[in-house]
DRENRO-141462 format. One record per residue (C-alpha): x, y, z. Coordinates in Angstrom, 3 decimals. Example, Ala and Ser with C-alpha at 12.3 -4.5 7.8 and 13.67 -1.06 7.14 Angstrom:
DRENRO-141462
[[12.300 -4.500 7.800]]
[[13.670 -1.060 7.140]]
This chain:
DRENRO-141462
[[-120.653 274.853 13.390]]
[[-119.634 271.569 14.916]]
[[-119.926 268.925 12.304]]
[[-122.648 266.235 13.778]]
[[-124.193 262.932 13.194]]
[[-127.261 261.113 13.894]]
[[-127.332 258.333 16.750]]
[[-129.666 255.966 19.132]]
[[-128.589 256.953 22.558]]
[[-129.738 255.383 25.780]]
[[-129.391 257.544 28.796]]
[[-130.612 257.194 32.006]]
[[-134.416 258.440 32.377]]
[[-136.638 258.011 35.697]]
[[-134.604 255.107 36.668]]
[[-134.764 252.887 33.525]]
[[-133.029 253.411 30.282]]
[[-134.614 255.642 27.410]]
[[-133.345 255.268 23.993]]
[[-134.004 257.994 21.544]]
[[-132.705 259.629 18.138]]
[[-130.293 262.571 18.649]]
[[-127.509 264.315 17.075]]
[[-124.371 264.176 18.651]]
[[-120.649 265.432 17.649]]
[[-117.356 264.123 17.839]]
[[-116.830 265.365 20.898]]
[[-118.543 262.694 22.882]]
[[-117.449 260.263 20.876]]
[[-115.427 257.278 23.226]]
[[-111.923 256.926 23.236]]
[[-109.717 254.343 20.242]]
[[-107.880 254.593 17.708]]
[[-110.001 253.769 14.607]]
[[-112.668 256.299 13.744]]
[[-115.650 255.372 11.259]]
[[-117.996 256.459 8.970]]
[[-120.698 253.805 10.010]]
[[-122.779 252.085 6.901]]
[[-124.912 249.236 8.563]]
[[-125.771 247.507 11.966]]
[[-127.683 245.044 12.466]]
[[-131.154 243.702 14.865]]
[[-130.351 241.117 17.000]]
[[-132.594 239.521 19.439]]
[[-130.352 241.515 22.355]]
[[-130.474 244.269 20.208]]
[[-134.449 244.084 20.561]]
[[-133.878 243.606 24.830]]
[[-131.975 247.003 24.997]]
[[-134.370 249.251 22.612]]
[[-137.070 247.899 24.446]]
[[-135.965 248.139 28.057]]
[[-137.290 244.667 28.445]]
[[-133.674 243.284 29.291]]
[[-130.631 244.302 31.408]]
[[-128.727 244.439 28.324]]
[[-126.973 247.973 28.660]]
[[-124.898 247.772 31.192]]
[[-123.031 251.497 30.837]]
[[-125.022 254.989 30.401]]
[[-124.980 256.669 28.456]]
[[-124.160 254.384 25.242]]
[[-125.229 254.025 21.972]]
[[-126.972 250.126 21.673]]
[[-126.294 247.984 18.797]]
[[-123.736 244.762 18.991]]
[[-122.587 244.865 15.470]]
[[-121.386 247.595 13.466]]
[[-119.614 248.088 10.041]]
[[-118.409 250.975 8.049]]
[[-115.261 252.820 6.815]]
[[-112.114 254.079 8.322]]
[[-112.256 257.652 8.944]]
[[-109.362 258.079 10.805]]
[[-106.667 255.827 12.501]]
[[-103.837 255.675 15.082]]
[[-103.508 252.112 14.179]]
[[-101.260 250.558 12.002]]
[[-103.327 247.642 10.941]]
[[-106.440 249.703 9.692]]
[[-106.055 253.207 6.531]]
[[-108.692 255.628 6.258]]
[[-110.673 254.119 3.441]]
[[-110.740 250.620 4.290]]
[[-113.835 248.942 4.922]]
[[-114.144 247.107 8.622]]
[[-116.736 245.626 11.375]]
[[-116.628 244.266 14.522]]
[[-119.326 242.047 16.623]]
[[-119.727 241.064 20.105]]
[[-116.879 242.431 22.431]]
[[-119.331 243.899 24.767]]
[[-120.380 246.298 21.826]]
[[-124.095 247.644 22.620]]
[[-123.238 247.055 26.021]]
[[-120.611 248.549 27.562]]
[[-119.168 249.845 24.963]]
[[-120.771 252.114 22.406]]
[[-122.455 249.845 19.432]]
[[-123.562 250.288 16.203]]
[[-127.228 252.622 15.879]]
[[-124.789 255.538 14.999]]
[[-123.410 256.957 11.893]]
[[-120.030 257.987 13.262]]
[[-118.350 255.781 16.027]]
[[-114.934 254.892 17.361]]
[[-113.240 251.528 18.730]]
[[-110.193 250.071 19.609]]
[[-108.356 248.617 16.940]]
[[-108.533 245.148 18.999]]
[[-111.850 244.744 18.176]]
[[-111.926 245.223 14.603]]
[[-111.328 242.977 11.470]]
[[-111.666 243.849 7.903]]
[[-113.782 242.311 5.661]]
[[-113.667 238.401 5.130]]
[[-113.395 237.799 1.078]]
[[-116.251 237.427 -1.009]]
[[-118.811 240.217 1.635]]
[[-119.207 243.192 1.557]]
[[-120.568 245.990 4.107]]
[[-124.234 244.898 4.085]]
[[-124.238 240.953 3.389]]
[[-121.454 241.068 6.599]]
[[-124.077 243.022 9.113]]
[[-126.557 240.663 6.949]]
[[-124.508 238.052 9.030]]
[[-123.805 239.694 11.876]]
[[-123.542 238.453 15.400]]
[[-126.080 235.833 14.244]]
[[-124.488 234.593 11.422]]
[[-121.107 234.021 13.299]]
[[-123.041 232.525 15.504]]
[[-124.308 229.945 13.415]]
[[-120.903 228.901 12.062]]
[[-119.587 228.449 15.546]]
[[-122.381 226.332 15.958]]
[[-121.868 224.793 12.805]]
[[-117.777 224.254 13.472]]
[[-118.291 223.082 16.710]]
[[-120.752 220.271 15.590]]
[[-118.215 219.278 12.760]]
[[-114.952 219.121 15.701]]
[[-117.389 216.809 17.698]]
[[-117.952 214.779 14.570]]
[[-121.561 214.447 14.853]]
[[-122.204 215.078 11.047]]
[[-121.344 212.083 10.204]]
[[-124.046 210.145 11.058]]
[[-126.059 210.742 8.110]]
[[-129.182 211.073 10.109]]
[[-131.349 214.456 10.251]]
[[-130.003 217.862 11.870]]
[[-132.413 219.460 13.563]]
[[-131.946 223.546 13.889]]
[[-134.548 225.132 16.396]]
[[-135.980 228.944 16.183]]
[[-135.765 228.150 12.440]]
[[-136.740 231.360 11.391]]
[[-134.451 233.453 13.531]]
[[-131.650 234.897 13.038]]
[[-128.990 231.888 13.833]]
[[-131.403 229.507 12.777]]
[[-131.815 230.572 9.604]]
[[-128.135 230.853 8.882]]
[[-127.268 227.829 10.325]]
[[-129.671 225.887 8.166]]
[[-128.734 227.369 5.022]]
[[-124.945 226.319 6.361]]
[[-125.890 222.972 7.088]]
[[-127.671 222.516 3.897]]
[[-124.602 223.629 2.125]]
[[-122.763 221.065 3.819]]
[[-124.983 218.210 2.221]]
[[-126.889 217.253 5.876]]
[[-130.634 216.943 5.912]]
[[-131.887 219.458 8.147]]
[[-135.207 219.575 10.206]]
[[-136.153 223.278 10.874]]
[[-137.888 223.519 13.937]]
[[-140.321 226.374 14.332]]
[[-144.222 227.530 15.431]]
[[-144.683 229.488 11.879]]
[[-145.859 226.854 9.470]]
[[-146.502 230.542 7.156]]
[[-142.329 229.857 6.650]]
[[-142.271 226.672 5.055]]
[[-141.510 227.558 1.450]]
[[-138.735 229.756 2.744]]
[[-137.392 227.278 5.198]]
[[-137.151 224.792 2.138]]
[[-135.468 227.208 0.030]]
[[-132.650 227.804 2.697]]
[[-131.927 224.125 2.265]]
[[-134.315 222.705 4.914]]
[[-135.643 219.036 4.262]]
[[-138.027 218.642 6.626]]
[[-140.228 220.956 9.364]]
[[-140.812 220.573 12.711]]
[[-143.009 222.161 14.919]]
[[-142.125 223.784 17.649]]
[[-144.716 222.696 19.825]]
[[-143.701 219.183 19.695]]
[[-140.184 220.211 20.931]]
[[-141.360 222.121 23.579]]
[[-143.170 219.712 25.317]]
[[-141.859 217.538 28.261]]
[[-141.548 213.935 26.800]]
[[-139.546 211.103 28.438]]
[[-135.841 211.633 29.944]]
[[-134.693 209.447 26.949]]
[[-136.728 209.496 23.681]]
[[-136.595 207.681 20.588]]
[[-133.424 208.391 18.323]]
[[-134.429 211.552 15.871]]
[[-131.387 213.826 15.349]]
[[-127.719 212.964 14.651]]
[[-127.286 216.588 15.898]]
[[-128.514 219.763 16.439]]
[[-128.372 223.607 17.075]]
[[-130.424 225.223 19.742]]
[[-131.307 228.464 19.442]]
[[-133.991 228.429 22.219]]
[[-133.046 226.689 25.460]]
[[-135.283 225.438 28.651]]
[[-137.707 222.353 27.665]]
[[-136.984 222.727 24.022]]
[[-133.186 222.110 24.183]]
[[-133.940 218.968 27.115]]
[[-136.123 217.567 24.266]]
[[-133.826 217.882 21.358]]
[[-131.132 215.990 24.103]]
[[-133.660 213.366 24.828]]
[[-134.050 212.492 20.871]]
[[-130.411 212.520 19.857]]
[[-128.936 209.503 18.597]]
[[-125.695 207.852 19.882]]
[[-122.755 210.026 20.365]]
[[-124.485 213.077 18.723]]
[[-124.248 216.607 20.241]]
[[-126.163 220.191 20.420]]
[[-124.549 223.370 19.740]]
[[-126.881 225.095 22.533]]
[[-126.557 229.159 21.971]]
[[-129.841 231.081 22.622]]
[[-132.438 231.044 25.399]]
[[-135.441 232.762 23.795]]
[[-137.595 229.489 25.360]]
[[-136.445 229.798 28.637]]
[[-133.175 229.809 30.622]]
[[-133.392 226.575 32.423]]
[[-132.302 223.160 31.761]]
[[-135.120 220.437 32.816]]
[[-133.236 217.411 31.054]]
[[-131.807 213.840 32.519]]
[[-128.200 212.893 32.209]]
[[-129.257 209.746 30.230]]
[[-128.774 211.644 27.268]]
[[-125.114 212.157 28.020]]
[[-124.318 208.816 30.327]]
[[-126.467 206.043 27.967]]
[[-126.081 208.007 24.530]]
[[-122.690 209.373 24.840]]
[[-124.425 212.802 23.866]]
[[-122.667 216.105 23.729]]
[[-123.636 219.066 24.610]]
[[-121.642 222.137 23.458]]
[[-121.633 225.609 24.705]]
[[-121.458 228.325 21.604]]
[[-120.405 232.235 23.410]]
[[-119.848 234.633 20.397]]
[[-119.257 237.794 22.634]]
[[-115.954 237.306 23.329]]
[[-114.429 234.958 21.154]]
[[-110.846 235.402 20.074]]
[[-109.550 236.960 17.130]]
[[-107.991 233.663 15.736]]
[[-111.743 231.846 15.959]]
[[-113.505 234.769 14.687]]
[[-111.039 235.560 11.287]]
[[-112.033 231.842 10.705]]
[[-115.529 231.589 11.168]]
[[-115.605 234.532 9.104]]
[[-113.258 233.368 6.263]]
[[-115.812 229.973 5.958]]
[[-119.117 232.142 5.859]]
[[-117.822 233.858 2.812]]
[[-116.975 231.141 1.454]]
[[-119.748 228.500 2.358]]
[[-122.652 230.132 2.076]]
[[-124.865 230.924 -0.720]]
[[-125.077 234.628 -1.062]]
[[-128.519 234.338 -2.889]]
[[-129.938 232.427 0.413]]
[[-128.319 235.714 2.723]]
[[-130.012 238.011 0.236]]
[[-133.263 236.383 0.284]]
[[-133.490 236.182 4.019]]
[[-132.206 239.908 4.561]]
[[-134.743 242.680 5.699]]
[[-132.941 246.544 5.724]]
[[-134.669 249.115 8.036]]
[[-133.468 252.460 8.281]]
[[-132.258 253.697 11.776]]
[[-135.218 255.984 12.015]]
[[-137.443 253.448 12.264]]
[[-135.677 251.268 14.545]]
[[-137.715 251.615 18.038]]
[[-140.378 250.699 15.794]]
[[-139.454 247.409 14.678]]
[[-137.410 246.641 17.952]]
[[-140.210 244.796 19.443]]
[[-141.217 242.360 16.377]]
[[-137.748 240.605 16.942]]
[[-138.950 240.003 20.499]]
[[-141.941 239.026 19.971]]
[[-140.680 236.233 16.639]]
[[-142.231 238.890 14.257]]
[[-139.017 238.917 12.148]]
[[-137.960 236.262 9.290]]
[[-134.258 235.710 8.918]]
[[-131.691 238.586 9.113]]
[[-132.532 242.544 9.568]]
[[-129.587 245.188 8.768]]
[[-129.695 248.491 9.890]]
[[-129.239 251.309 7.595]]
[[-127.817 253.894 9.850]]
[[-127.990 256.425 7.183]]
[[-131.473 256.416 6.159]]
């Protein structure tokens, strides 16, 4: 009998895409040269578009969904990686085109692989995830535009998210003061612990307010685009910028060019999904070393694979607090 494993596959069903537990064996597995024994994934807010149909996130039927994934080598063709070792991989089209994580067996080009950065292991790196490297590019990009230097507050919006949350623990750990935006005043006392100073609410943010407001933020990271991201512009100090990577608000821009033209403000595109090797190994190599492990574990949720489509929709709908990793075993 053909040795098999358990995976979320989305095929093609009545038009739309239909995701559901199966077991599947090597034989359909897609073509690389690392195998693996998958441990975690994680649930990412495009994670929660494709389980849910509610987003044109899988692009390539059948696949399995899932943009991060991180196990052990099974088998290799590839020099760089032994059976044994312990790798991941996030972004790269992953969950997309390419077959993702929601699987206990996969196999990937070596390309897009990279072993552990010191200091995490399997679950704190899906802990991090796509999200969490997300944050530090964030995070690195603010620091190369030298807007943490003003001493004035940071203000991090969708707070309780996934890159929110990371990014304010990172922040904190950096010694800024940190506002942490968000419509759940039920998170304060976590917030704080992360390393948060102050909260914000999120409907102040996401109201329209003048093209140039009074100076708030030395800098910021936007995880939620469209009025929320023109305000946070509006209220940035002199020659300040926003890391802008998320659009859970909204996809539009409604903001003035005073910002940028009377303020010298910078705003700074953050794309995870296809960021070289070279970035990535350092982003990486600073989260292990930057960031409190505690704060990762205290903001870490594990779900087991079987119950998945179940808690898909709570990341959609801003039911979810911090991180969730996906046991793909259980």
């Amino acid at each position: 009998m053909a040795d098999t494993f358990r995976a979320l596959y989305a095929e093609q069903a009545e038009g739309r895409p239909r995701v559901s537990l199966v077991s599947l064996t090597d034989e359909v597995l897609p073509p690389g040269e690392v195998t693996l024994d998958v441990a975690y994934s994680s649930l990412n807010y495009k994670d929660g578009l494709a389980l849910t149909g509610k987003g044109k996130v899988l692009r390539k039927l059948p696949l399995v969904p899932g943009i991060d994934v991180a196990g052990t080598v099974r088998a290799s063709t590839s020099p760089r990686f032994r059976p044994g070792e312990q790798v991941f991989a996030t972004g790269w089209n992953l969950g997309e085109s390419l077959w993702g994580g929601y699987t206990q067996r996969t196999r990937l080009g070596a390309a897009l692989l990279q072993h552990l950065a010191p200091g995490l292991d399997l679950k704190r790196t899906m802990a991090l995830g796509t999200a969490g490297f997300t944050a530090m590019l964030c995070v690195q990009a603010l620091e190369e535009a030298g807007a943490l230097k003003s001493g004035r507050d940071v203000v991090v919006t969708g707070a309780g998210g996934g890159v929110g949350s990371v990014a304010v623990a990172l922040l904190a750990a950096l010694g800024q003061k940190v506002a942490a935006s968000t419509g759940r005043p039920e998170l304060r006392d976590w917030l704080t612990s992360l390393g948060a100073t102050s909260l914000v609410d999120r409907a102040e943010l996401a109201q329209k307010g003048p093209p140039l407001g009074a100076e708030r933020w030395g800098a910021g990271v936007d995880t939620v685009g469209g009025q929320t991201l023109a305000t946070v512009l509006s209220q940035t100090a002199y020659y300040g910028a926003v890391a802008a990577c998320g659009l859970a608000g909204g996809a539009d821009l409604p903001a003035s060019v005073f910002p940028f033209i009377l303020r010298g403000v910078k705003l700074l595109g953050v794309e995870s999904v296809l960021a070289p090797m070279e970035q990535r190994e350092r982003a990486w190599k600073r989260l292990g070393e930057l960031l409190p492990m505690e704060k990762l574990d205290a903001s870490t949720t594990v779900v087991p694979m079987t119950r998945l489509l179940e808690v898909a929709p709570d990341i959609l709908a801003g039911k979810t607090r911090g991180r969730v990793v996906v046991d793909v075993n259980a």
